[in-house]
Biotite code that builds the C-alpha atoms (Angstrom):
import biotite.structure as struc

atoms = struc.array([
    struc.Atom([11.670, 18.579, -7.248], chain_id="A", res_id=1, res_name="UNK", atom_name="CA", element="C"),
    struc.Atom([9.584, 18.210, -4.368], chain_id="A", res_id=2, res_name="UNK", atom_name="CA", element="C"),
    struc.Atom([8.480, 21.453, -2.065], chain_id="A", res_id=3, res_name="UNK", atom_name="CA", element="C"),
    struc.Atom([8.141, 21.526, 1.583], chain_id="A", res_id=4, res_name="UNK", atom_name="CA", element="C"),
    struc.Atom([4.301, 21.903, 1.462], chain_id="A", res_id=5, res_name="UNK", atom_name="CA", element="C"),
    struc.Atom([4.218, 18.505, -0.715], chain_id="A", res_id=6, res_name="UNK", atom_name="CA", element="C"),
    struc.Atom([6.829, 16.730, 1.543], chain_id="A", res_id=7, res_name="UNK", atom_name="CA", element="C"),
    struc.Atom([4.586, 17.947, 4.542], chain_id="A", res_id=8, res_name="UNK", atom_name="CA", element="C"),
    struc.Atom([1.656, 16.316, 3.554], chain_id="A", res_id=9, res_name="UNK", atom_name="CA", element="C"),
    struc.Atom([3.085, 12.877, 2.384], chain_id="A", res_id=10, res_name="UNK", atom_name="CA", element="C"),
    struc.Atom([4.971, 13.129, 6.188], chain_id="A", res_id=11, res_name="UNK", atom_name="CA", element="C"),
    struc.Atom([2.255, 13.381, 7.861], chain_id="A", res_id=12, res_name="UNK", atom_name="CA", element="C"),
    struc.Atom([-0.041, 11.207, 5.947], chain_id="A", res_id=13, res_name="UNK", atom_name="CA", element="C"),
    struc.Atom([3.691, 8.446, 6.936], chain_id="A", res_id=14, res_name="UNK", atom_name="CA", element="C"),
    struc.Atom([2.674, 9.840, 10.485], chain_id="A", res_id=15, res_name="UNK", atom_name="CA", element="C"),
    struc.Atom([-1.404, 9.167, 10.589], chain_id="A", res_id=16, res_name="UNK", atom_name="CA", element="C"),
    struc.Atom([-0.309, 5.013, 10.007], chain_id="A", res_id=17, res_name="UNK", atom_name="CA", element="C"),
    struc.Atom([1.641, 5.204, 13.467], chain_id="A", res_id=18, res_name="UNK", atom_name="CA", element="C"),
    struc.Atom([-0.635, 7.052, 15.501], chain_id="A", res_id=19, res_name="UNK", atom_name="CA", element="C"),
    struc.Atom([-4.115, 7.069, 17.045], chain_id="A", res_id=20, res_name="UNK", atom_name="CA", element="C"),
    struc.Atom([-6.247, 7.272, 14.457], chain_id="A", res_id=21, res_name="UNK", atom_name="CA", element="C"),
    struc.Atom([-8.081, 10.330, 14.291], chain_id="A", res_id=22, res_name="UNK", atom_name="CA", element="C"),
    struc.Atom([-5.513, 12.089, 15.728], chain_id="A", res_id=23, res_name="UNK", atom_name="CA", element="C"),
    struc.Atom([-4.815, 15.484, 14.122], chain_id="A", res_id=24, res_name="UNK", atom_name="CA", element="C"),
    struc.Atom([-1.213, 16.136, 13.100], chain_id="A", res_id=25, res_name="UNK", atom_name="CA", element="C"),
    struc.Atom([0.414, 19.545, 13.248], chain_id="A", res_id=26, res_name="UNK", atom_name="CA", element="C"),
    struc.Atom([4.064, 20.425, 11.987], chain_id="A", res_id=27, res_name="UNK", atom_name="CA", element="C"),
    struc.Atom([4.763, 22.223, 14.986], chain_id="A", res_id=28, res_name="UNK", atom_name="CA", element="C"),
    struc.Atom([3.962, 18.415, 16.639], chain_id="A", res_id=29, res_name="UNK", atom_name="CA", element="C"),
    struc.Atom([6.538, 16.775, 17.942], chain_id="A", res_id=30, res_name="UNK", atom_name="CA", element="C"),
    struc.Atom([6.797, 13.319, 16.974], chain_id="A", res_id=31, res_name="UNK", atom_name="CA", element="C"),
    struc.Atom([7.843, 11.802, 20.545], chain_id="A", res_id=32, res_name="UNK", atom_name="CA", element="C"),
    struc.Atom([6.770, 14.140, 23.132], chain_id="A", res_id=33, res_name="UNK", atom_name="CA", element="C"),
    struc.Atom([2.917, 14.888, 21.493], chain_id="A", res_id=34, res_name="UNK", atom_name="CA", element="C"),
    struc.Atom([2.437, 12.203, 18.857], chain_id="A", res_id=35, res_name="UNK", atom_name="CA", element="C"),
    struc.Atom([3.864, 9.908, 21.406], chain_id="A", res_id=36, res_name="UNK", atom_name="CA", element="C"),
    struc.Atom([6.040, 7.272, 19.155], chain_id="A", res_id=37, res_name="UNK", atom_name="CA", element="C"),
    struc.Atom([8.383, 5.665, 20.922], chain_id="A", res_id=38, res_name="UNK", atom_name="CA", element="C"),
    struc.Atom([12.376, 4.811, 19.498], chain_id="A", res_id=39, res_name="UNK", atom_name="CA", element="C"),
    struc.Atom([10.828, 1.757, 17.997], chain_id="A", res_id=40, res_name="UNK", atom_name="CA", element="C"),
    struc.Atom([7.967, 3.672, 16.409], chain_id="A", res_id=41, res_name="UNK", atom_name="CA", element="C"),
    struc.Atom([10.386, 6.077, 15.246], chain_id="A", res_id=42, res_name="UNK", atom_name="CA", element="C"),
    struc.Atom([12.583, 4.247, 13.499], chain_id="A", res_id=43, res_name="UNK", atom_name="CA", element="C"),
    struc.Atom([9.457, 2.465, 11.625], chain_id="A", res_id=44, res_name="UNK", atom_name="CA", element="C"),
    struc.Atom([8.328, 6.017, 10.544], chain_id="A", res_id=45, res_name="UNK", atom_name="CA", element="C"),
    struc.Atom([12.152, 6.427, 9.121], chain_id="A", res_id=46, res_name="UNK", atom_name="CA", element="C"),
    struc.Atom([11.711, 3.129, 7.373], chain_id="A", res_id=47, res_name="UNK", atom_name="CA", element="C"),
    struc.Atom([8.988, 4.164, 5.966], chain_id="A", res_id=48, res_name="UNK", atom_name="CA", element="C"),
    struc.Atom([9.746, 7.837, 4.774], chain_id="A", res_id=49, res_name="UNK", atom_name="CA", element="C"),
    struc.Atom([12.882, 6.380, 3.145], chain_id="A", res_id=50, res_name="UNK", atom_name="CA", element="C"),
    struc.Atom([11.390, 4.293, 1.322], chain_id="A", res_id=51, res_name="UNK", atom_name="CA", element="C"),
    struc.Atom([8.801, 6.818, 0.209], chain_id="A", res_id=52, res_name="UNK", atom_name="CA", element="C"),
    struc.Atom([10.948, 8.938, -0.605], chain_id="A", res_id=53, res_name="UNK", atom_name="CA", element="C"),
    struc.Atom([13.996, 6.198, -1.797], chain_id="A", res_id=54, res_name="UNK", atom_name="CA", element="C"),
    struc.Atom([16.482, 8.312, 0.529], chain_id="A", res_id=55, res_name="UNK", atom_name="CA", element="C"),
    struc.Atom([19.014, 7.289, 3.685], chain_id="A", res_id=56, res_name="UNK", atom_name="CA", element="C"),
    struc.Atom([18.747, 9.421, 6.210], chain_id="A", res_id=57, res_name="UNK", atom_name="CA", element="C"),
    struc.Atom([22.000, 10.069, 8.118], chain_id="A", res_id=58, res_name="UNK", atom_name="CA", element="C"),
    struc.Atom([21.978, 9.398, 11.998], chain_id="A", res_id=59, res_name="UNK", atom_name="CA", element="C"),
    struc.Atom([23.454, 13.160, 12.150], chain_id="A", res_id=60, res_name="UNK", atom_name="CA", element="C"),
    struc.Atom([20.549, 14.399, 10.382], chain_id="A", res_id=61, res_name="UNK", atom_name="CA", element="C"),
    struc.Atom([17.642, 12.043, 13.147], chain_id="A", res_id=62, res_name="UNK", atom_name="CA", element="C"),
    struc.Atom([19.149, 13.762, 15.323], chain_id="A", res_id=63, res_name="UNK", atom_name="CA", element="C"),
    struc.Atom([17.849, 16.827, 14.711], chain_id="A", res_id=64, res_name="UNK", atom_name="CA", element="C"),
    struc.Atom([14.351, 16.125, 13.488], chain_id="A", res_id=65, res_name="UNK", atom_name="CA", element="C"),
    struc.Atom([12.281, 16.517, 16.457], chain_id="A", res_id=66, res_name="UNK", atom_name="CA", element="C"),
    struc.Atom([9.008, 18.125, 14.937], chain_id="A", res_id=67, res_name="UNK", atom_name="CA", element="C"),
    struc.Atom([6.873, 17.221, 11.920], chain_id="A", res_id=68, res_name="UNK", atom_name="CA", element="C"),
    struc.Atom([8.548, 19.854, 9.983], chain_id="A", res_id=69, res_name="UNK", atom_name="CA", element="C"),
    struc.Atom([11.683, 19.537, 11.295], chain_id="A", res_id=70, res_name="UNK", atom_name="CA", element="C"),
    struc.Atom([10.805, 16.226, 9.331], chain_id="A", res_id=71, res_name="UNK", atom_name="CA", element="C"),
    struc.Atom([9.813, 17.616, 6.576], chain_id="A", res_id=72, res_name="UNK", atom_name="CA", element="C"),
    struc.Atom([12.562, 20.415, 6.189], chain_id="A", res_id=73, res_name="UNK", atom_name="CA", element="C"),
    struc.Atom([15.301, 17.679, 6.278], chain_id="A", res_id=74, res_name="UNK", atom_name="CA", element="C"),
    struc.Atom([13.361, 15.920, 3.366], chain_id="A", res_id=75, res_name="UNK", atom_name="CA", element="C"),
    struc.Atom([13.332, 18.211, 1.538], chain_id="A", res_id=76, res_name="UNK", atom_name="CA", element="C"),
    struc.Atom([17.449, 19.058, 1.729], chain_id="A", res_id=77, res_name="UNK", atom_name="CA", element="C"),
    struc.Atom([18.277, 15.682, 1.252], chain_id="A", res_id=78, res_name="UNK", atom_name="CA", element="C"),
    struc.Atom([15.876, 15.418, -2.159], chain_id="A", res_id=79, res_name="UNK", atom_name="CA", element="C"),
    struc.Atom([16.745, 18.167, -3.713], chain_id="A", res_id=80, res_name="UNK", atom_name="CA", element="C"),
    struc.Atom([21.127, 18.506, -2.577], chain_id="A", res_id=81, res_name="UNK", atom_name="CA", element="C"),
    struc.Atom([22.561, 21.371, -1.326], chain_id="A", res_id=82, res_name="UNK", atom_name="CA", element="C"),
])
């Protein structure tokens, strides 16, 4: 089982590969507006945390993952079920 402080970190250590380096990430961050990925960026973060974490992650579910821990939140639901 993996917790939302644990799925946190590995997120944002996903995040620190797309972004200015140096750049400190916050959950309350959101990942366009302040970390400033754009839809291609995005989608390569996706890529990434799905294959980190070996899950799909329905379009309904993008939709609503604006933040870092919005991220993280949405992780953890779809690792651990219902």
């Amino acid at each position: 089982m993996t917790t939302y402080d644990e799925t946190l970190q590995v997120t944002t250590e996903i995040l620190k590969k797309h972004v200015d380096a140096g750049r400190a990430i916050q959950p309350t961050d959101h990942i366009q507006n302040d970390l400033g990925l754009d839809s291609l960026g995005v989608m390569e973060v996706v890529a990434d945390i799905e294959d980190r974490f070996s899950v799909t992650i329905p379009n309904e579910v993008l939709g609503d993952m604006a933040t870092v821990a919005d991220v993280a939140k949405a992780l953890v639901r779809l690792t651990t079920g219902p």
